[in-house]
N, C-alpha and C positions, 0 to 999 in steps of 0.2 A: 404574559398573555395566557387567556384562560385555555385556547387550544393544544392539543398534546404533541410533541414533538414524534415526527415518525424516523425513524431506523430503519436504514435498507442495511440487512448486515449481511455481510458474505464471513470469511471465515477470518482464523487465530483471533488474538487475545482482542483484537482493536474494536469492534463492536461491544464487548464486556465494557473496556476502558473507557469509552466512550461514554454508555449508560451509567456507569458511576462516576464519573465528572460531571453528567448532563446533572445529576441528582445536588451533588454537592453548587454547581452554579442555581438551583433553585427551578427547576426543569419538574412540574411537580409531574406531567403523567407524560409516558411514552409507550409508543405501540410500534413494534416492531415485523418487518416484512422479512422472515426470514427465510434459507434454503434446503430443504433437504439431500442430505451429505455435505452441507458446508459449512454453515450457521453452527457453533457450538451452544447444545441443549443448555448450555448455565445462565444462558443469556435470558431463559426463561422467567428467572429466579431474578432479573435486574430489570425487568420491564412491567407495563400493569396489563396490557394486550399482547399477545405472539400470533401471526398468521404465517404457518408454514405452508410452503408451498413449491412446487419445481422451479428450476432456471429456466427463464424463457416464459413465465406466465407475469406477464406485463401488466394483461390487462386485469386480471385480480388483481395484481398491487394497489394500483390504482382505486381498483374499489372497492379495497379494502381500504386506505388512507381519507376516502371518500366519506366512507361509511361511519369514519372515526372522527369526523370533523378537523382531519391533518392539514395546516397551511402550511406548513417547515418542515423538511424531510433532510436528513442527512445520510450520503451514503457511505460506508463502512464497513473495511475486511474485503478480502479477495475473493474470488471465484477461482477455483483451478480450471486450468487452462483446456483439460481432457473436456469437463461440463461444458465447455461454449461448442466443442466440436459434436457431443451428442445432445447437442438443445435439441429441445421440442418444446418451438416456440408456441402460442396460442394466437389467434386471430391476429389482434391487435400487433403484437409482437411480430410477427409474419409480415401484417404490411408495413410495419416501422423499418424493419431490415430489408421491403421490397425496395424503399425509398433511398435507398444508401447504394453510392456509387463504390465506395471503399468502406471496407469494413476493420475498423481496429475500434480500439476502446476509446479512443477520443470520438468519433465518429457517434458508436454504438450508443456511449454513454452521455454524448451532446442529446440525441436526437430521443434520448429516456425522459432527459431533463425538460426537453421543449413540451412531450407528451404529460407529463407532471405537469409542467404548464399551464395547459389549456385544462387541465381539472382543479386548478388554483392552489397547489402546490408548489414552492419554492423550492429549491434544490439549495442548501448553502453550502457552507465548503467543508471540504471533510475534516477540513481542521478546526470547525467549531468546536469549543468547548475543549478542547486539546493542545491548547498554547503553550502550557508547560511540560509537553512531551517535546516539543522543537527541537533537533540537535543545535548546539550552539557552539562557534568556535575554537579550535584548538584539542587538545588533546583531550578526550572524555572521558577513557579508561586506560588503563593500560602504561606503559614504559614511552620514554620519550621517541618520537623519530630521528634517526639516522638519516645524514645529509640525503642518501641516498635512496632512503622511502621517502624525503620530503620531496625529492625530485620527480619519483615515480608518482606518487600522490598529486602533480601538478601536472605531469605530460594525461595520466588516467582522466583527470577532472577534463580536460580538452576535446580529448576522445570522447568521453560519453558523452558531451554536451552537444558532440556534433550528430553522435550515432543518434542520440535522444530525438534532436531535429528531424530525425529521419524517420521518426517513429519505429525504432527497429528493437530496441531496448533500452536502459537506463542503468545499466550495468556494465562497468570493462572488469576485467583482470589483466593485470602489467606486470614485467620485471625485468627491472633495468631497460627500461623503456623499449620493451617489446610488450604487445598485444600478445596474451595468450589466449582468449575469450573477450567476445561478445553477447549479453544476453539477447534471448531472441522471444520467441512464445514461450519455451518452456520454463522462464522465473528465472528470479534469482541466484537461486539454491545452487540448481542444475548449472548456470554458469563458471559457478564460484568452484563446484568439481572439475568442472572440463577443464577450468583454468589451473586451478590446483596441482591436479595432476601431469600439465605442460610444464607448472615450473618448478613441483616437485617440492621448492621451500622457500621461504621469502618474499612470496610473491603479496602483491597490494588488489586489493578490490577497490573502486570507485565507485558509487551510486548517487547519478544527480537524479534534479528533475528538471521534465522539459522546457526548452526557452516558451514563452507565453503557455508556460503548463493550467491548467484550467484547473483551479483547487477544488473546483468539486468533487472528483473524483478522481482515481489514479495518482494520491499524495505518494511519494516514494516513502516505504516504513522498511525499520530493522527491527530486529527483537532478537529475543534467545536463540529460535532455531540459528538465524541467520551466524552468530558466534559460533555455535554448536558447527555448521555446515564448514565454517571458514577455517576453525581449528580441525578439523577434521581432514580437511584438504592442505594443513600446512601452510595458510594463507596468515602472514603475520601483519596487514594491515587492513583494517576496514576505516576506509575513507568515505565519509555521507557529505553531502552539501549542509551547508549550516542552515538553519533556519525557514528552510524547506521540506525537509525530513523528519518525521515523527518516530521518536526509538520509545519502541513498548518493551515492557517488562524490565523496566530501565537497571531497578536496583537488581535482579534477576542476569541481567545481562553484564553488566558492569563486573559483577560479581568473576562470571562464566571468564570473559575475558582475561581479569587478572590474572586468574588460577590457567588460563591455557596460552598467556603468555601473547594475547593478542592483542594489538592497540587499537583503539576506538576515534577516530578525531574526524573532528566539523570542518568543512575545507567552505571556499580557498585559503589555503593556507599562506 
């Protein structure tokens, strides 16, 4: 289609990775709606339009995607957590969040998608164009598991898929089938320390995603840092859901892992 694909990118490597698979599948123009402090400036160099702009200005987005003739928009990369607490949202944005009885990111980011909407904008799923980043099952990097991580990496997978239900996070840390952490607002990362540091060595990370999770947005992703955070905390397993999860920076990561003695595997196992 002769229209250009739009890019809502929030931050790390996944809006880059995106724009250079969009290119490679034949994606000839895209225009990106990016954030300032979030959007990494390289993403400049991979798109044919950039409109930067704050967290919370909606309704520029919008007419800006408008303005470009966007009928397909995909959303990509994170928002830190601190930015939603100091939004300064704009008009539009102000009564979209007036209309929200709960506020989390399935909510926030349903209720972006319906406003794209009614300006003839499609929202697809963040894992267009992105198939072959998928974790896929078994073991991805790393040394084999021990009966005992496989057990932990099975009682973990249970846990988050109920915590995920609850919309509270999409993150455990376990060992030996104790809860050390649950992810909450603050990511990831900050999880995978608190947990770390409870079990001190040996401990398993689990990251699903949630039951009837909406791929448009909020795909659960790993990458480097997340290796980087998990070696750092002495966390010797990183367990992702298979085929739900998009690991970036894959050879970058893969790499990280060997060298710091951390295994990477696609559950359920």
């Amino acid at each position: 289609m002769d229209a250009p694909l739009g890019l809502i990118a929030g931050g790390n490597a996944y809006p880059l990775i995106l724009a250079r698979e969009a290119r490679s599948a034949g994606v000839r123009r895209i225009v990106a709606a990016a954030f300032t402090g979030e959007t990494d400036p390289k993403l400049e160099e991979l798109v044919d339009e950039i409109e930067w702009m704050r967290v919370g200005q909606l309704g520029r987005m919008i007419s800006f995607f408008e303005g470009k003739g966007v009928r397909e928009a995909v959303m990509a990369g994170q928002i830190h957590p601190g930015n939603l607490f100091n939004l300064r949202p704009d008009l539009k944005a102000l009564m979209l969040l007036g209309k929200l009885r709960t506020r989390n990111a399935e909510t926030i980011f349903g209720a972006i998608a319906l406003e794209l909407a009614k300006a003839g904008v499609t929202l697809l799923d963040a894992t267009t164009h992105m198939q072959g980043y998928l974790a896929a099952h078994g073991v991805i990097a790393g040394g084999k598991l021990s009966r005992r991580e496989i057990d932990d990496v099975r009682f973990g997978f249970e846990i988050a898929k109920q915590v995920s239900a609850l919309d509270i996070g999409q993150t455990v840390v376990v060992r030996h089938g104790t809860v050390l952490a649950v992810e909450a607002f603050e990511g990831t990362n900050e999880a995978i320390k608190r947990g770390g540091a409870l079990g001190r060595k040996d401990a398993v990370m689990v990251k699903v995603a949630k039951p009837r999770q909406d791929l448009r947005f909020d795909v659960p992703v790993i990458g480097l840092q997340t290796v980087e955070a998990a070696a750092g905390a002495k966390i010797r397993v990183i367990a992702v859901e298979a085929g739900k999860t998009l690991l970036l920076d894959r050879d970058a990561m893969k790499e990280e892992a060997q060298r710091r003695g951390v295994t990477i595997a696609g559950c359920p196992l």
